[in-house]
N, C-alpha and C positions, 0 to 999 in steps of 0.2 A: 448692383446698379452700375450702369456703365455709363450715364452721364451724371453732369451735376447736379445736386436734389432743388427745385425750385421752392424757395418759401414765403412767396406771396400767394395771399389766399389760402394759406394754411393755419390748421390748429393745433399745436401743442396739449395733447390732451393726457394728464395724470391723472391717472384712475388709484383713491384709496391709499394715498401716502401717510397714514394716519399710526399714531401710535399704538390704536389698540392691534392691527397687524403687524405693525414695525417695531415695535417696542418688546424686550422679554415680560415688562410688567404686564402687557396689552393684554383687553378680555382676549383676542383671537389672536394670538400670535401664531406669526406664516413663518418667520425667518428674518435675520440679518438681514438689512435693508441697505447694508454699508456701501455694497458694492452697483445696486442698483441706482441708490440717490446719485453718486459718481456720476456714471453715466446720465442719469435721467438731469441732473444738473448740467452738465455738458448743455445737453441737448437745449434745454429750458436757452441757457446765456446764449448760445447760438442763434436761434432759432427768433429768440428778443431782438437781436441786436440787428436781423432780418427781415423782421416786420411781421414775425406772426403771431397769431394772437396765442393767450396761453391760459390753459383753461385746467382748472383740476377739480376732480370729484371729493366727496365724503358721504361716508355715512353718517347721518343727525339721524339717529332711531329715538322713539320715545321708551322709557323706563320700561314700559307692559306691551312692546310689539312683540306681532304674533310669529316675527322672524327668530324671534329665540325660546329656546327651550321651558317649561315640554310642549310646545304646539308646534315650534318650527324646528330645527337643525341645530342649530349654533347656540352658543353660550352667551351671556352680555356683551355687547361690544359697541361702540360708538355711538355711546347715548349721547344726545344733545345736551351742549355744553359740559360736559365733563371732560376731563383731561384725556380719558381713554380717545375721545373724539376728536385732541388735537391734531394739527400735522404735525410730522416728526421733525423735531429742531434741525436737521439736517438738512430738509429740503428746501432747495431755492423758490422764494413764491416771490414772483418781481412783481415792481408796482402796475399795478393796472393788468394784473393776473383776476381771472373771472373763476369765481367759486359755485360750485353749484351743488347742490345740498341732495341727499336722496336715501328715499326710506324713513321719509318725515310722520308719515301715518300709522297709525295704528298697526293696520292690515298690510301693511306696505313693506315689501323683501327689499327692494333696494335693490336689486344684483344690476342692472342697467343704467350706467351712467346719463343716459337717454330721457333719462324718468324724474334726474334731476331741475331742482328752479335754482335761480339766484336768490339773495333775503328779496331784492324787488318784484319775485316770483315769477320772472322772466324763463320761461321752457329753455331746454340746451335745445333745440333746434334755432328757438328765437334767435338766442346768442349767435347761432353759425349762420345762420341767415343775414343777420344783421350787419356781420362782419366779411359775408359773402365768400364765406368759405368754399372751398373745391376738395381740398384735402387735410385728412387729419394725421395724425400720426400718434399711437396710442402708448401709453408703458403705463407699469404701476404695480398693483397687489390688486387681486391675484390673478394670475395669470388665465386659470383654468376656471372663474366664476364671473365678478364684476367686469374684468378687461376682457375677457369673452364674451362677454354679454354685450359692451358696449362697439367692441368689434363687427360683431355678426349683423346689432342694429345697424351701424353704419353703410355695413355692403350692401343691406335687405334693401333700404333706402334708395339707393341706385342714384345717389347725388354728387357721393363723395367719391376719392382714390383715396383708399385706405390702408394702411402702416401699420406695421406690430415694430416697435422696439424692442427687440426682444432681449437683447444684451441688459435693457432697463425694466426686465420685467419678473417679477417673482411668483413662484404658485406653490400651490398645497397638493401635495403628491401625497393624498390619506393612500391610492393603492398604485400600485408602479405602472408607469406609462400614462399618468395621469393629465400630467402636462405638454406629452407630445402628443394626446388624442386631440385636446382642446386648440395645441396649430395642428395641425391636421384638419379640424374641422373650419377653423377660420381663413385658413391656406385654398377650401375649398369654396367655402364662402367668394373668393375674392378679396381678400387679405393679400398686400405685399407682405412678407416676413422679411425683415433684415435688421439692421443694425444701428446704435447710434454712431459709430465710424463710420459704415456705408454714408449714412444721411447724410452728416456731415462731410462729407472727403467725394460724397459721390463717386464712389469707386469700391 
């Protein structure tokens, strides 16, 4: 970035900052999340203190979704109301930060933060509408599934200018090269790829 990053009209969007990925206990553990929350808290107090809004994902799966094993992929993880479902003690959630819930259904994978409601059942579009969003800027867990999902919706859209923090973003490399196919795909998409130092320093 060679000018300074503007943050009005922008959304702070954390995708999945939840114990069961961030946590060694977690049903789905991705990894250390030490170094991400760092950064992704950076970003968050910045970006607050700027004017923009700040919005984070979860997965709330119910007990018998069809996104976990044997009908779907994955093992238990962020069942509604349970601990595995918290955010992770580490992350900064500032007042008047907007939650949006996803993979509430049965049938429902959840991998698209897009697909999320508030408890007031308010759609994340509503949300970015509402706040008249232009630009988001996305980090979290994992890099190569839900924040790619929420990435790609975003450019499809053709509403937003969209951000990968990548320095603030974690992923699941089951086979090598995992995580650079997935920027790669969203780089092609229409994804800016950079930094929370870029963002911030605009430089």
């Amino acid at each position: 970035m060679s000018v300074r990053f503007n943050f009005k009209d922008c959304a702070i969007f954390g995708v999945d900052l939840q114990n069961c990925f961030g946590h060694s206990q977690g049903g789905l553990y991705v990894g250390s999340p030490k170094k991400i929350l760092k950064q992704g808290n950076k970003l968050v107090s910045h970006a607050k203190r700027a004017g923009s809004l700040i919005i984070f994902s979860a997965d709330w799966h119910p007990p018998d979704s069809d996104h976990f094993q044997p009908i779907g992929p994955w093992p238990p993880h962020g069942i509604a109301y349970t601990w595995d479902a918290e955010f992770l003690s580490g992350l900064n959630i500032s007042p008047g930060s907007i939650i949006l819930y996803k993979g509430t259904e049965k049938t429902q994978h959840g991998y698209d933060p897009f697909e999320g409601k508030t408890k007031n059942n308010k759609t994340t579009r509503e949300v970015l509408d509402k706040n008249k969003v232009t630009k988001i800027v996305f980090w979290g867990i994992a890099t190569n599934y839900c924040v790619k999902a929420g990435v790609l919706t975003a450019c499809k859209l053709e509403k937003y200018k969209v951000y990968l923090a990548l320095d603030a973003c974690l992923a699941i490399n089951t086979n090598p090269g995992d995580e650079q196919k997935a920027i790669d795909e969203m780089k092609k998409a229409g994804a800016i790829i950079t930094s929370v130092k870029e963002i911030i320093n605009g430089k």
